[in-house]
N, C-alpha and C positions, 0 to 999 in steps of 0.2 A: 077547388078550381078545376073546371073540367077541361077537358086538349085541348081545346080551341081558344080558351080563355088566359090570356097572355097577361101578366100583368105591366101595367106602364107606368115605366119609371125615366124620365127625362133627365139627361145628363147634361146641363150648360156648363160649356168651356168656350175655349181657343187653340186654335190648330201649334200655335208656340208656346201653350202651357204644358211643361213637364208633368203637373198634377196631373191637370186632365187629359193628358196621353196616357199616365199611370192607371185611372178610374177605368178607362175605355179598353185600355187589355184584360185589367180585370174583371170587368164585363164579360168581356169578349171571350177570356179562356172559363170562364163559369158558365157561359152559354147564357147569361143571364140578358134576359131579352131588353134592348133601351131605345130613348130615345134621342140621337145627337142632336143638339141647337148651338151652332157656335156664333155667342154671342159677336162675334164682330161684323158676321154677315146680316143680323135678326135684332133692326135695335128694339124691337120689343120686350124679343128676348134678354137682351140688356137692362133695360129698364126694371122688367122683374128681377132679374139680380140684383141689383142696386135695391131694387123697394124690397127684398124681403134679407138683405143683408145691410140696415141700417147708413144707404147709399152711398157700397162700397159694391165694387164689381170684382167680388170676391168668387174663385173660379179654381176647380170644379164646384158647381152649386147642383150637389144628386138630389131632386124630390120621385121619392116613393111615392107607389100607387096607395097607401094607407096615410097618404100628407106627409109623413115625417120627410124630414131635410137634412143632408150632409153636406158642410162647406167644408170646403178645402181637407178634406178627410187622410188619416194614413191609413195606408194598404190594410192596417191591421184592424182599423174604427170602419172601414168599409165593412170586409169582411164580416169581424160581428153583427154588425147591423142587418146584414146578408141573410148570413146565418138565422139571426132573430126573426125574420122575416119567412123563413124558407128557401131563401133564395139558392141558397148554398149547400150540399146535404153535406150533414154531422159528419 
């Protein structure tokens, strides 16, 4: 990946979900760059939640810029995933 090349990763929550106030610090203290969509403002963004979590509007819903997907993740299934990714150094 060269400097400029940022990878996107879209983070759907809600401003009163504790998960995803929990996902977005740890973004945010990993510097890992995202992208916020809260579903209550963006019903589109709602919709894809619902259509790719079996029409549940299940939240945090994190998609990585390689497709893969974290629903409702813990700190610690983030992290790895991060990690697995790069996202995080060792």
């Amino acid at each position: 990946m060269t400097e400029n090349t940022q990878p996107i990763i879209k983070l759907y929550g809600a401003m009163w979900c504790g998960d995803t106030r929990r996902a977005r610090t740890f973004m945010d203290t990993n510097h890992i760059p995202y992208v916020w969509i809260d579903v209550e403002k963006d019903k589109e963004a709602e919709a894809f939640v619902k259509s790719v979590n079996n029409g549940f509007r299940s939240i945090p819903t994190i998609v990585f810029a390689d497709g893969s997907m974290l629903v409702e993740p813990s700190t610690a299934k983030l992290e790895q995933h991060a990690r697995a990714l790069g996202l995080v150094p060792a």
